[in-house]
N, C-alpha and C positions, 0 to 999 in steps of 0.2 A: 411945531407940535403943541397943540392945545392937551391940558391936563382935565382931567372929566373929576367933578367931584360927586359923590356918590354916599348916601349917609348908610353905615352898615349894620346889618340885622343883627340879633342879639338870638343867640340859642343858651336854655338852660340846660342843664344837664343835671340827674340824681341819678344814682345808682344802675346807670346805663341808658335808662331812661329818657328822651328829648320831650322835654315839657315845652310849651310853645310862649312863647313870649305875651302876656295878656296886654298889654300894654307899653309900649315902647317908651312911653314916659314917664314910666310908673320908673323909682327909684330900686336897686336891684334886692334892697332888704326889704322892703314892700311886695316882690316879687315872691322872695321868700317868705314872709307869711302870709301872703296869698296859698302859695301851695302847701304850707303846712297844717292849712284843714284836713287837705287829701291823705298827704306826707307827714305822720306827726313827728318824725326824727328829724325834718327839718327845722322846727323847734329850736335845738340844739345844734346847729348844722354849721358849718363853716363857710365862706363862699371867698372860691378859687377865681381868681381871671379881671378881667377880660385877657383870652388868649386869642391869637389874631388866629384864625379860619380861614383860609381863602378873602370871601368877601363879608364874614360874618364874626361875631365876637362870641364866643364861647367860654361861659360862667358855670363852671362846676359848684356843686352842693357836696361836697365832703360831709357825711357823720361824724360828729365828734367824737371821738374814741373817751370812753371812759370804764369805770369800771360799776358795777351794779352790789348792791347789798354794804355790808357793816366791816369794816376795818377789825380793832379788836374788840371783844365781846364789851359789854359795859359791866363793869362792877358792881354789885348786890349785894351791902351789906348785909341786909338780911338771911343772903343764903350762906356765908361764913360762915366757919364753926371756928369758934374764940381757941385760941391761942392757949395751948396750957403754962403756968406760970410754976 
């Protein structure tokens, strides 16, 4: 029984999306900011895999989960009203 060797395809994946592989040579965070012109939350994107597929490898694009805007407010001396003594 001879063994077949076979090089396997690379699928990306973003938010359900199958983006096609541009380059099979390309490195997979070069892949990533390749599609983050299109995608700008791949930017900040995390990258899942290679998961085996059948006969292909599949590289998820995760969003970074974060949180947007200001923690606590910033203090303004200015707008204090002084302390009675």
């Amino acid at each position: 029984m001879a063994l077949t060797v076979s090089r396997m395809t690379r699928i990306f994946q973003f938010q359900g999306v199958r983006l096609p592989d541009p380059n099979p040579a390309m490195p997979v965070d070069e892949v990533k900011a390749l599609y983050a012109a299109q995608y700008p939350e791949l930017a900040t994107a995390v990258v899942n895999g290679p998961e085996g597929v059948g006969d292909k490898m599949r590289y998820t694009f995760d969003r970074a989960i974060g949180s947007k805007g200001y923690g606590q407010p910033r203090r303004n001396p200015r707008n204090e009203v002084p302390a009675e003594r």
